[in-house]
N, C-alpha and C positions, 0 to 999 in steps of 0.2 A: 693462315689462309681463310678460314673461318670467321677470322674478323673483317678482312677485308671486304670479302662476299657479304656479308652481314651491314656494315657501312655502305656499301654500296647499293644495297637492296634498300637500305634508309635511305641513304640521300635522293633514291628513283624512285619512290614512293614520294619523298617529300615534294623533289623538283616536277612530277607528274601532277599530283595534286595543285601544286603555285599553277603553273602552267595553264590548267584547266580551269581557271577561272577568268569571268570577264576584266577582269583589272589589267590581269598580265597580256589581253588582245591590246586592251586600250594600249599599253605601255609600249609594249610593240607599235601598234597605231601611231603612237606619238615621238618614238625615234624617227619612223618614215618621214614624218611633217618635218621635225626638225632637221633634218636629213635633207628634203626636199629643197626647206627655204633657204638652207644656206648655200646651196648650189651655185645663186648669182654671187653670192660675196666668195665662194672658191671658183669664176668664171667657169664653174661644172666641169673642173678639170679632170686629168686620167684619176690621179689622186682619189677627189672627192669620190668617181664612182668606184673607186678600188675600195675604198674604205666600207661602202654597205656592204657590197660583192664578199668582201672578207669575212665581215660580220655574220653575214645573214650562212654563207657557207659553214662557219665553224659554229654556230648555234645550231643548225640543221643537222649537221652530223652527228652533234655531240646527243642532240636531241633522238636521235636512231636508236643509239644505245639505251636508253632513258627509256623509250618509251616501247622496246619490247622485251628490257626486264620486265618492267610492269606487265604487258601481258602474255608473257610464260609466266609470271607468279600466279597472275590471275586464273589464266589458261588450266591449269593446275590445281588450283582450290577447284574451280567448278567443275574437274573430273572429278576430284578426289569429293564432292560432294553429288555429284551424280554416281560414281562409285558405291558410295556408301548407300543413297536410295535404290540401287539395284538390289545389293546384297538385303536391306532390310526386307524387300517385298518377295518372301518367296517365290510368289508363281511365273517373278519377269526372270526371262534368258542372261542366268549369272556369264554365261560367255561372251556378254557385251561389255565386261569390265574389260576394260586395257584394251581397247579397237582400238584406240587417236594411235597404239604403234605399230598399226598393219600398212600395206603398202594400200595406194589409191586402187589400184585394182581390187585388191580385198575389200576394202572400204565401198565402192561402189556397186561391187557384188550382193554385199549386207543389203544396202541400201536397198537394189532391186528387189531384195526377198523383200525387204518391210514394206516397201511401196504395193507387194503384189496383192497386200493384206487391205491397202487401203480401201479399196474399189466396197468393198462388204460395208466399211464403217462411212462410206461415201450415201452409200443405198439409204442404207439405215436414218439417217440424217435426210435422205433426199422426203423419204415417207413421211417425216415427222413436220416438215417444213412447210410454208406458206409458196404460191406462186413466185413469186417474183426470188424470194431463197433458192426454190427448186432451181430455176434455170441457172444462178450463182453454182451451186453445186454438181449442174452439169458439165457445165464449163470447164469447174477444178479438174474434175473424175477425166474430163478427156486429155486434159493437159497433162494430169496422171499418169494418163494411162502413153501417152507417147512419152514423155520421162521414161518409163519402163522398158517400152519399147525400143529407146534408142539406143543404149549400151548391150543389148543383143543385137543390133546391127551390126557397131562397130565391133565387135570379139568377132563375129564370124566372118 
């Protein structure tokens, strides 16, 4: 089983990587053309449009799988490396390791707290700033600050 998952974490890595490059749009690009022009020479029958329909569906799908192995792997490194920058920095809330498995309630709870902190490092930045910054960073702070305010709406 370990090979399997392992093979198959290669070959989505490898077919993500093809994929994401300009070559593999043109190629696609270039089925659709030829796809297109031969239309008059299959009188653009049921056929001819069953054939891309078919195509483009079972790439699509196959492509689903593909392309959220890669990011739960990725998803994954970049906890497990935001993990680790909590634990090394003493003085940051080691209880923020493993939140991605609390429920959205929880998660949005967090949030409020962090966000209530914002308004202070908003200030602080508004004093250091130039006119035309200040008014950018009054803007955020009120948009902030309704962000906050709204999910104590909805819970009550």
């Amino acid at each position: 089983m370990v090979n399997l998952s392992q093979a198959f974490s290669q070959a989505a890595s490898a077919t993500s990587r093809w994929t994401g490059r300009p070559s593999a749009f043109l190629l696609c690009c270039l089925v659709v053309v030829v796809w297109a022009v031969t239309g008059p020479l299959f009188h653009y029958s049921d056929t001819w449009q069953l054939v891309i329909n078919t195509g483009t569906t079972i790439v699509t799908f196959l492509m689903v799988f593909l392309i959220q192995n890669t990011q739960n792997r990725d998803n994954a490194a970049l906890q497990a490396k935001l993990d680790e920058l909590i634990r090394a920095h003493t003085p940051a809330k080691n209880e923020f390791i493993g939140i991605e498995h609390l429920s959205d309630q929880e998660l949005d709870e967090i949030l409020t707290e962090c966000e209530q902190h914002r308004p202070d490092a908003l200030r602080r930045a508004e004093e250091r700033a130039s006119g035309e910054r200040k008014a950018k960073i009054r803007t955020s702070q009120k948009r902030a600050s309704r962000r906050v305010a709204a999910p104590r709406r909805k819970r009550a």
